[in-house]
C-alpha positions as CSV (number, residue, x, y, z in Angstrom):
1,X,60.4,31.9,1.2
2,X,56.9,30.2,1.7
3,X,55.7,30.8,-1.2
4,X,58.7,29.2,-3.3
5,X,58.7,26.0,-0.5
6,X,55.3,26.2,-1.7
7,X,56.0,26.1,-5.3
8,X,58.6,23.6,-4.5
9,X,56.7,21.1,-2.9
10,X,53.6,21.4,-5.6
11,X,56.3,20.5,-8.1
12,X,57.7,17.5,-6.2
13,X,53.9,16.1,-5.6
14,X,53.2,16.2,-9.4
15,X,56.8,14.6,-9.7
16,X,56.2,11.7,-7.6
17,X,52.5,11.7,-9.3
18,X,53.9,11.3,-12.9
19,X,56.4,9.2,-11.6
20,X,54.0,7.1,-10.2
21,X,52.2,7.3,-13.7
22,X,48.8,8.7,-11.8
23,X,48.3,10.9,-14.5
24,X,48.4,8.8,-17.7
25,X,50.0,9.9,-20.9
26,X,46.2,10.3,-22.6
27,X,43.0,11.1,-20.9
28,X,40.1,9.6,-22.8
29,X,42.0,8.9,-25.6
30,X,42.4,12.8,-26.8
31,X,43.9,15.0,-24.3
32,X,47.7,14.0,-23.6
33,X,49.3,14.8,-20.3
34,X,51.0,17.4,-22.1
35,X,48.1,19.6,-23.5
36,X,48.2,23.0,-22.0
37,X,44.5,21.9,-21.1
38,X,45.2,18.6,-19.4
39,X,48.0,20.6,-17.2
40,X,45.7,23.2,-16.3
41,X,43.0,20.5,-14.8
42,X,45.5,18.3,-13.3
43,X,46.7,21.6,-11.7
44,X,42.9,22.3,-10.9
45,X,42.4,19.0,-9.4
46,X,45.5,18.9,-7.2
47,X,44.8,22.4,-5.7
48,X,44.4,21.9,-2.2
49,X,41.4,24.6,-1.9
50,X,39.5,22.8,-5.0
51,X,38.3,19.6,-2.6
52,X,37.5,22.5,0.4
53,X,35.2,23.8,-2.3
54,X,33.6,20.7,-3.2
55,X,33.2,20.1,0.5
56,X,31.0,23.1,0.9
57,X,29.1,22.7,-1.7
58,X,28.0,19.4,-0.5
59,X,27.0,20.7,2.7
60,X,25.4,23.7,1.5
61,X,23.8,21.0,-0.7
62,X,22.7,19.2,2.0
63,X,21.2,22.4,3.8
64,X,19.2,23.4,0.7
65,X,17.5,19.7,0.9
66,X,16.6,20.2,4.3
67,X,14.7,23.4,3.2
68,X,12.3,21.3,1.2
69,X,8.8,20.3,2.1
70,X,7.4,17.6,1.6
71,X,3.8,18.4,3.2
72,X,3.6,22.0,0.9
73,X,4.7,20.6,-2.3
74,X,1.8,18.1,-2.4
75,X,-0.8,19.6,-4.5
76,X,-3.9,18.3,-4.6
77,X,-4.4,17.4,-8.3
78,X,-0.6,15.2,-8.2
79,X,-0.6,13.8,-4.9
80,X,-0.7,10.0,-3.9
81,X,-3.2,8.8,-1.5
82,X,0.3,8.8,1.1
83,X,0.9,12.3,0.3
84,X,-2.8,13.0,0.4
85,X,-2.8,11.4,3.9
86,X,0.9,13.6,5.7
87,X,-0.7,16.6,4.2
88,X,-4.4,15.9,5.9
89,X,-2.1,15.5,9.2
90,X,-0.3,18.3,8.6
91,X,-3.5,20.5,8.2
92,X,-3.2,23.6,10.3
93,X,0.4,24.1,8.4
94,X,0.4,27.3,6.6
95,X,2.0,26.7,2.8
96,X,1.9,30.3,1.9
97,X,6.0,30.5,2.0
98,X,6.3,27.6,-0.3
99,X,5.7,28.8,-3.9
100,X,8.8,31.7,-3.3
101,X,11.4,28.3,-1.6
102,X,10.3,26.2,-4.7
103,X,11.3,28.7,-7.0
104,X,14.8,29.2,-4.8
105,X,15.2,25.5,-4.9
106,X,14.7,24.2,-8.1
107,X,17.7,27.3,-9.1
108,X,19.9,25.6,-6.1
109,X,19.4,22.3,-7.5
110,X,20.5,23.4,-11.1
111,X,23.1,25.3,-9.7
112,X,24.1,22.5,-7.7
113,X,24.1,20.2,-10.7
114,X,26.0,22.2,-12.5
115,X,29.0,22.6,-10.4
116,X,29.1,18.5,-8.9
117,X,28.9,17.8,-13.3
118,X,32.1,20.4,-13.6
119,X,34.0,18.4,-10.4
120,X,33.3,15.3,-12.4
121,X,34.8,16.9,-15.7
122,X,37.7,18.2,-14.0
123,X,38.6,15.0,-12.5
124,X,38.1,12.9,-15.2
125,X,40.3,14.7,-17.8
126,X,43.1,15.3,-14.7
127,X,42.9,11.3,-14.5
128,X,41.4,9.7,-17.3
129,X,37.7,7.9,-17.0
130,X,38.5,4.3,-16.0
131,X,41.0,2.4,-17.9
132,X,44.5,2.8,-15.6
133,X,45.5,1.8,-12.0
134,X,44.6,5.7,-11.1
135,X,42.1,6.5,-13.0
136,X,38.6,8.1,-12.0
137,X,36.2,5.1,-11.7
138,X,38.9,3.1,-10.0
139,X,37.9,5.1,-6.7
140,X,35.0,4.2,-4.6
141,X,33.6,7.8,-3.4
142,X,34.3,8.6,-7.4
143,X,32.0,6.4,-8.3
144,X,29.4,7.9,-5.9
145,X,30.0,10.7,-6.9
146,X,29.4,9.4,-10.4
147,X,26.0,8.0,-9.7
148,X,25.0,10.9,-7.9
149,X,25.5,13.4,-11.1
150,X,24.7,11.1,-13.6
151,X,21.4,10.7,-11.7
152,X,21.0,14.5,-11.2
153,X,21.5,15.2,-14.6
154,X,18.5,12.5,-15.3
155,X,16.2,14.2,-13.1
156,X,16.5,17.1,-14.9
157,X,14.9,16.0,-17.8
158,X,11.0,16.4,-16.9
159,X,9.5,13.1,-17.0
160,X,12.2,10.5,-16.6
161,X,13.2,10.6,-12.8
162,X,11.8,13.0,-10.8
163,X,12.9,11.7,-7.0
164,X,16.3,11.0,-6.9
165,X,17.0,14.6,-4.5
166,X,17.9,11.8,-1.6
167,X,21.1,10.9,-3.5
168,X,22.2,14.2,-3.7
169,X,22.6,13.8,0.2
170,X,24.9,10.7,-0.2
């Protein structure tokens, strides 16, 4: 009997949603709220377990930043005068460990990247990008959330912005 009181109650949520027109009939301008695709994010995006998810991954996020140094990954040929300067502070620290962790983080922060950019997908086909009352953009952590892949995404082409790792802890 849970299960169908469950079922029941999902059914009633998405009810009230599309009564509420939350989910519009067309999410950017292709995918109607009928597609077998659409349904299947929407459902995706609704499941209670999907934000528990996100929620660990931010804090295992967060944990992974904490495991970078700033003193180790200084080398001497790309190093400010600031940088040059902690490190000269810092000089009976042993930096042998960090050449294995950078290899471990730069993977974390793809993988990272890679699952906060497939969150944004799912919510914005569930809701549609930013044109109706419920759409994505039309929420304020959303739009955090925005910036913050948008700019991840960036940094991972070399050259254009390498330091934005602090708003990954936003």
């Amino acid at each position: 009997w849970n299960l169908v009181l469950t079922n029941l109650q999902r059914e009633k949520k998405r009810k009230v949603a599309r009564e509420e027109e939350q989910y519009v009939h067309r999410s950017l301008f292709c995918w109607e709220s009928s597609s077998v695709l659409r349904e299947w994010f929407i459902k995706v995006a609704e499941w209670d377990w999907f934000n528990r998810v996100i929620l660990m991954l931010i804090v295992a996020n967060c944990v992974f930043l904490v495991l970078d140094d700033p003193v180790c990954k200084c080398n001497t040929d790309t190093c400010t005068e600031a940088e040059l300067y902690t490190r000269s502070l810092y000089a009976t620290l042993n930096c042998d460990y960090w050449d294995d962790r950078k290899v471990v983080l730069k993977v974390a922060e793809y993988i990272f990247t890679a699952l906060f950019t497939v969150e944004m997908i799912v919510k914005i086909v569930a809701r549609g990008f930013f044109l109706h009352k419920h759409s994505y953009l039309r929420d304020g952590w959303n739009w955090l959330d925005f910036i913050v892949v948008v700019c991840s995404l960036i940094s991972l082409a070399p050259g254009l912005l390498e330091n934005v790792q602090v708003l990954r802890t936003v």
